[in-house]
C-alpha positions in Angstrom: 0.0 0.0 0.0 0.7 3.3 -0.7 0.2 6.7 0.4 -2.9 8.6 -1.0 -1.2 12.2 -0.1 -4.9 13.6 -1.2 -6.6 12.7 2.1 -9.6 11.7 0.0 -10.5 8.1 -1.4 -10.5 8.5 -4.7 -13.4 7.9 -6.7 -13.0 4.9 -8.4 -12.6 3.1 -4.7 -15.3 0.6 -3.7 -16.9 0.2 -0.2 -17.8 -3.5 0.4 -20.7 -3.9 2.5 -21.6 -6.9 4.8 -24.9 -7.4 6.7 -26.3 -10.8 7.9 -29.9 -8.9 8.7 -30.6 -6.5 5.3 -34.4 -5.7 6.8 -36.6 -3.1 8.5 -34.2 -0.4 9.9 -30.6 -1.5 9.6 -31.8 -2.3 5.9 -33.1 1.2 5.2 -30.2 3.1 7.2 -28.1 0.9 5.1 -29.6 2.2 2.0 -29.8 5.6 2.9 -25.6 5.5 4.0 -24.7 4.3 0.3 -27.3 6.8 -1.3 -25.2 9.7 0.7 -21.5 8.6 -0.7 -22.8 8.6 -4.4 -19.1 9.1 -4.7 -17.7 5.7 -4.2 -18.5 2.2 -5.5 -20.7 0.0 -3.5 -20.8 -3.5 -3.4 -23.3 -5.6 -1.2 -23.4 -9.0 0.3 -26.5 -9.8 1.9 -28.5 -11.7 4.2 -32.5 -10.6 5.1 -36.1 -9.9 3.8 -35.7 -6.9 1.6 -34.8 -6.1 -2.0 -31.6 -3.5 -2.6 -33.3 -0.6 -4.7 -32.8 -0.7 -8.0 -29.3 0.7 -9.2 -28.3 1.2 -5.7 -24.9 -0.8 -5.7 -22.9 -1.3 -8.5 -22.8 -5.2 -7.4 -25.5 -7.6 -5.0 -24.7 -11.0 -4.0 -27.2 -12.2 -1.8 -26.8 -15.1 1.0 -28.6 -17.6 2.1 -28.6 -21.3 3.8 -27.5 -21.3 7.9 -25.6 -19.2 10.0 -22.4 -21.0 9.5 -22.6 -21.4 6.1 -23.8 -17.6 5.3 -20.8 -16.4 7.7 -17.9 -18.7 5.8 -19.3 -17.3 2.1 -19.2 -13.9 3.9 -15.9 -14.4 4.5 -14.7 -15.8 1.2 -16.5 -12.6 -0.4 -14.8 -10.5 1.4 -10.9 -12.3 0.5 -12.0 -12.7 -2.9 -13.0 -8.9 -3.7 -10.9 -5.9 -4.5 -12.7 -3.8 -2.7 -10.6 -0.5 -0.7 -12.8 -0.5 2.7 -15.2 -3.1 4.2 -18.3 -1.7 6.3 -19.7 -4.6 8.1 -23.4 -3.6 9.7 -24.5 -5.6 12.8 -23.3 -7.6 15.3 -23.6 -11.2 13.6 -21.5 -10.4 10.9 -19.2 -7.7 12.4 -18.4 -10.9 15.1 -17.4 -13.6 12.4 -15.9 -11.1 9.8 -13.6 -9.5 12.3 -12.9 -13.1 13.7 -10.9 -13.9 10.6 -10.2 -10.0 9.1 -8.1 -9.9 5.9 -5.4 -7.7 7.1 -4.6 -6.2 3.8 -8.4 -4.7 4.0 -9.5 -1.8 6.6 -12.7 -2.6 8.2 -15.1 -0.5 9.5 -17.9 -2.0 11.9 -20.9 -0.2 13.1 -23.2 -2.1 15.6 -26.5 -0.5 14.6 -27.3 -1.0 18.3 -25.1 -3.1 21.2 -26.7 -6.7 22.3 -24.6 -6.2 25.7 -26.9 -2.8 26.4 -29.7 -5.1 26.6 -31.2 -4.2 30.3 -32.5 -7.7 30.3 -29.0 -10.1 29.6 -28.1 -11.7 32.5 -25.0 -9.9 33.7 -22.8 -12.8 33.2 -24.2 -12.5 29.4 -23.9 -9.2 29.2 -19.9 -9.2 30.2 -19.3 -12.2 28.0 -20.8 -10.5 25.3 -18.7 -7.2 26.3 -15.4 -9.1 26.2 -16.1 -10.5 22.6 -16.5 -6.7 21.3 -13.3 -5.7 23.1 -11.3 -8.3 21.9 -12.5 -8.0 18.5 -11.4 -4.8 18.6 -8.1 -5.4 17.3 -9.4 -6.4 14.0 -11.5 -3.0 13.6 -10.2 -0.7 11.9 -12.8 2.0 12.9 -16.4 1.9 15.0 -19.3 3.9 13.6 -22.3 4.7 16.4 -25.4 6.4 15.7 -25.5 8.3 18.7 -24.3 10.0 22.3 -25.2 6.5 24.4 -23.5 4.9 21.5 -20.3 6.4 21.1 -20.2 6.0 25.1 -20.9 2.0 24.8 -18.1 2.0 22.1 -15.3 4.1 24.0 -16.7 2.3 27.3 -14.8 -1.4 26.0 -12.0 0.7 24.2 -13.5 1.6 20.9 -10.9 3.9 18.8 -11.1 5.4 16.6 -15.1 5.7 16.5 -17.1 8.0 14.0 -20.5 9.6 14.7 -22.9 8.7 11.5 -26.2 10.5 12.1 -29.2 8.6 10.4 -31.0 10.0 8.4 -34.9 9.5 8.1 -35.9 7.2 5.2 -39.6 8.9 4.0 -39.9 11.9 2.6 -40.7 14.6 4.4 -44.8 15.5 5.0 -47.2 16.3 7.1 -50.4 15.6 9.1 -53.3 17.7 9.3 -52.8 18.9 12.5 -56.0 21.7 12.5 -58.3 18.9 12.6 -58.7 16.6 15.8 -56.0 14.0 15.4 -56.7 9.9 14.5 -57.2 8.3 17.4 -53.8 5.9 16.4 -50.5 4.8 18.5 -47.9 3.1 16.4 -44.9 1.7 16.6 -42.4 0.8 14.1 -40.1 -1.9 14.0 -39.2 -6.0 14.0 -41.7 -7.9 16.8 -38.6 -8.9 18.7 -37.5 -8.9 22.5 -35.5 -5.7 21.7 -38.9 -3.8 20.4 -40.7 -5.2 23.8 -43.8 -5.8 22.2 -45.3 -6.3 25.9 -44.8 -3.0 26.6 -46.4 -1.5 23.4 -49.4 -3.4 24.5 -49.1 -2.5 28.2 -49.4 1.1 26.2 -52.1 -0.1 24.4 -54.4 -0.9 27.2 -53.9 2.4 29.3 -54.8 4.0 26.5 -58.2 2.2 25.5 -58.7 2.8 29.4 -58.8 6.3 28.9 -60.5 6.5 25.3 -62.8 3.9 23.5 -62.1 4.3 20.0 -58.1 4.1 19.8 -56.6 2.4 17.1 -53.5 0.2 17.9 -50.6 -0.2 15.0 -47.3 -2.4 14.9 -45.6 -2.0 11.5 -43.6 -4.5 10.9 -42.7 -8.5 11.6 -40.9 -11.6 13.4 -41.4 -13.6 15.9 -44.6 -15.9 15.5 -45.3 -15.9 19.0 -45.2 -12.1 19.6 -47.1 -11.3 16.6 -50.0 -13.6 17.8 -49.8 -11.9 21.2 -50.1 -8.5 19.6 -52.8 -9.6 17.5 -54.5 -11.3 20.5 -54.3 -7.9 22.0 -56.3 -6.2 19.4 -53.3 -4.6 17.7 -52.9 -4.5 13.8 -49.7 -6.2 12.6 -49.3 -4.9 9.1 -45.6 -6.4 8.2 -43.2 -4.8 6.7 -44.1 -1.9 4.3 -42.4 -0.2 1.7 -41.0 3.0 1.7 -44.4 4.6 0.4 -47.2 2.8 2.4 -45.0 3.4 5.6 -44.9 7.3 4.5 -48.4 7.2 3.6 -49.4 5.7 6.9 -47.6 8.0 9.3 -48.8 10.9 7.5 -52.8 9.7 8.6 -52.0 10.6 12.0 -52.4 9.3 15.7 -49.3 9.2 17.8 -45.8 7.7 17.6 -44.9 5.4 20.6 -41.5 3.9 21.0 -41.4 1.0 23.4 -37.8 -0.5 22.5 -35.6 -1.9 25.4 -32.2 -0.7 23.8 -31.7 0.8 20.5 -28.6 2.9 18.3 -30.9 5.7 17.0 -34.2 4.0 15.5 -35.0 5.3 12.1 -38.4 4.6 13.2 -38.5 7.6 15.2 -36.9 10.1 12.5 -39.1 8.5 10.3 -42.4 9.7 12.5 -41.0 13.1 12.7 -40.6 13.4 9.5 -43.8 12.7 8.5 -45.1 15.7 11.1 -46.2 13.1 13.8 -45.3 13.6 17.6 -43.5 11.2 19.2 -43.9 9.3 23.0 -40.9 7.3 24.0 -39.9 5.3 26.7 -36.7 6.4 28.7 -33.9 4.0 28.2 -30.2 4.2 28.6 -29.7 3.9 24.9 -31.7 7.2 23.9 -30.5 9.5 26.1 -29.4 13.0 24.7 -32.3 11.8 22.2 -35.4 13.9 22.6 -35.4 13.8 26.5 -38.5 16.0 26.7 -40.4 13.1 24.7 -39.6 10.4 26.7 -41.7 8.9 29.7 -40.8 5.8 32.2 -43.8 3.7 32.5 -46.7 2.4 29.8 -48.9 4.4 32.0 -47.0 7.4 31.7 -46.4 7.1 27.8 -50.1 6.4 27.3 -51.3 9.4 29.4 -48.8 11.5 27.0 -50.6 10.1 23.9 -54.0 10.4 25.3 -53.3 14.2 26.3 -52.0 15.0 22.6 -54.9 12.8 21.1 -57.8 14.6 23.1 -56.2 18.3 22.5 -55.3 20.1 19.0 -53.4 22.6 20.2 -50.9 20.5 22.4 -50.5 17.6 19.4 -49.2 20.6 16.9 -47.7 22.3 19.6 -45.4 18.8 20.5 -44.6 18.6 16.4 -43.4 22.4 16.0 -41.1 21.7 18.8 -40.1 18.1 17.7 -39.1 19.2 14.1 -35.8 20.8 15.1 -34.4 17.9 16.0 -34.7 16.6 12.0 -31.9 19.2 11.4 -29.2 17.0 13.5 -30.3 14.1 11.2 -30.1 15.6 7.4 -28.6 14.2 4.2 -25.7 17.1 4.0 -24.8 15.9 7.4 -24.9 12.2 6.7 -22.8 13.2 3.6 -20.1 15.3 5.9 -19.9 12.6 8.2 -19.6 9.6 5.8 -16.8 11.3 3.6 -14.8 12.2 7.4 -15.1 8.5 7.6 -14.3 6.7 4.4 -11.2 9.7 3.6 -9.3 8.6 6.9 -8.5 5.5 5.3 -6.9 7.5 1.9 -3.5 6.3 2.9 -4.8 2.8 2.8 -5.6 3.6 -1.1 -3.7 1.6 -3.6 -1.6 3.4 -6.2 
C-alpha cells in the first residue's frame, strides 16, 4: 500500500458492505448511507427480507442457507473482492468477519445498536458478550455509532477510533393535518422482537383504551410468531413490513408515535415519525439518552397518558410537532454526507496506487 497524499479516497474506490440482517431499519439506514456517498462504489453482500433498490450498488450478491454457512461465504466474499474499505453492519457479521479480518483490507464496523446494552442479559451475558467486542477490537479498523449512548458503549470497552454517522430518516418529508382533531392511532415501528418489547407497546395499548374507546393500535412490521400472535390477540394490527411509500403514507394519517424499545442505536423509526409531522412518546432507556429527552416517559402508563393528552387536544399535538421538528436538522442528508466522507477519507493512505 501506498500513500494517497490527497486525504480523499479517490473515486473509483469501492466500499464492500456486509450485513447478515438486510431488513426493516438497519436495511433502510443501510440504504440511505450508500445513497449519501454517491461518490464511491458500492458492493453488497447480503442476508434478510428486503430487496436492494434498483441501481443502488454497483454489485449484490445475496446469501442464504444457515448461520455457519452464510458467515464462511461472507468471509470468502470478502478475500475474494478488490474492494478498498469493508463496512460490516451488525453484530452477527461484524463478530465472524472480524474473527478472521483480511489484514490487507481496513474494516469499519458499526453495531446498529449493542446486544450487551440489553437491560434484560443476565449480567454474566452481558460481560461475556462485552469481552467478545473488546477483543475483537483489534481487528477494527474503525467503529461507527449512531448516537451520544452509543459512542459512550463504544469508548466504554476501548473503541478507537469511533465515527459519529447521524441517520438519516428514510420517507420523505410531510405532514399531518394537525387543525383537525388528530386519528385516534398509537404506532410503533419496528421487527416484533424482545429488543422492540412488544409487551410494553401493548401495556401502552391498554392504558390507553382505558382512557379513550375508539383508539386504534398499530405495529408495522414482523418476526417472531409468538409475539405477533400476542399482539394480534391484544387487538393490535400487525401490518408487516411496508415499503418505503405505504410506511410514509401511513404516518402521514396521523395518531401518535410510541417507541417502546428496550435498547436501541438511534431507531430510524423515530426520524421517520418526525418526518412525517407526527409527535413522538418514548420510553426512557439508557440507549436514547441526549435523544429527545423532553419526549420520553418511564412507564406504559405514563407514555399512554402522554398520547392520550395529545390525542384529546389540538393545540398541544401541533404544539409537541413544532417543537419536535428541530431535532430533524441533526439528522439531514448534508450531514450524513459530511460525516460519511470524514469516515471513508481517513482511510486514503490505505488507497492503492
Amino acid at each position: 500500500m501506498e500513500s494517497n497524499m490527497s486525504g480523499r479516497l479517490s473515486a473509483n474506490s469501492t466500499v464492500m458492505h456486509i450485513t447478515d440482517c438486510y431488513h426493516g431499519g438497519v436495511g433502510r439506514a443501510i440504504n440511505d448511507m450508500v445513497a449519501n456517498a454517491p461518490h464511491l462504489n458500492h458492493v453488497f453482500a447480503f442476508h434478510g427480507d428486503d430487496t436492494p433498490p434498483s441501481g443502488l450498488f454497483s454489485r449484490e450478491i445475496k446469501v442464504t442457507g444457515n448461520v455457519l454457512s452464510r458467515m464462511r461465504r461472507f468471509s470468502r466474499l470478502l478475500r475474494d473482492s478488490d474492494a478498498s474499505i469493508a463496512h460490516v453492519h451488525s453484530s452477527w457479521a461484524g463478530g465472524f468477519i472480524r474473527a478472521g479480518r483480511n489484514p490487507r483490507l481496513p474494516l469499519i464496523y458499526q453495531p446498529h445498536c449493542y446486544k450487551f446494552v440489553d437491560p434484560a442479559l443476565p449480567r454474566a451475558q452481558a460481560v461475556a458478550i462485552r469481552l467478545i467486542e473488546r477483543l475483537l477490537l483489534s481487528n477494527t479498523s474503525a467503529t461507527v455509532v449512531l448516537s451520544p449512548a452509543e459512542r459512550m458503549a463504544a469508548e466504554e470497552i476501548g473503541a478507537k477510533p469511533t465515527f459519529y454517522v447521524p441517520n438519516v430518516p428514510s420517507v420523505p418529508r410531510g405532514t399531518v393535518d394537525a387543525e383537525a382533531a388528530p386519528r385516534r392511532r398509537v404506532i410503533m415501528v419496528g421487527r416484533v422482537s424482545h429488543q422492540k418489547d412488544p409487551e410494553f407497546f401493548e401495556q401502552v395499548v391498554r392504558q390507553c383504551e382505558s382512557e379513550i374507546n375508539d383508539v386504534e393500535a398499530v405495529w408495522v412490521g414482523d418476526g417472531d410468531p409468538e409475539m405477533v400472535s400476542f399482539l394480534r390477540h391484544a387487538g393490535v394490527r400487525v401490518t408487516g413490513w411496508m415499503g418505503t411509500t405505504e410506511l410514509a403514507d401511513l404516518l402521514s394519517e396521523g395518531g401518535v408515535y410510541i417507541h417502546s424499545a428496550r435498547y436501541e442505536g438511534l431507531p430510524l423509526s423515530v426520524l421517520d415519525a418526525v418526518q412525517r409531522g407526527l409527535p413522538v412518546a418514548l420510553r426512557r432507556i439508557p440507549s436514547l439518552r441526549g435523544v429527545l429527552e423532553e419526549r420520553q416517559f418511564d412507564t406504559p402508563k405514563q407514555l399512554a397518558a402522554e398520547a392520550v393528552r395529545l390525542l384529546n387536544d389540538v393545540s398541544a399535538y401541533r404544539l409537541s410537532i413544532q417543537r419536535t421538528l428541530p431535532w430533524l436538522e441533526e439528522h439531514s442528508n448534508a450531514q450524513q454526507q459530511q460525516s460519511l466522507r470524514r469516515l471513508y477519507d481517513s482511510f486514503a493512505a490505505f488507497q492503492e496506487d
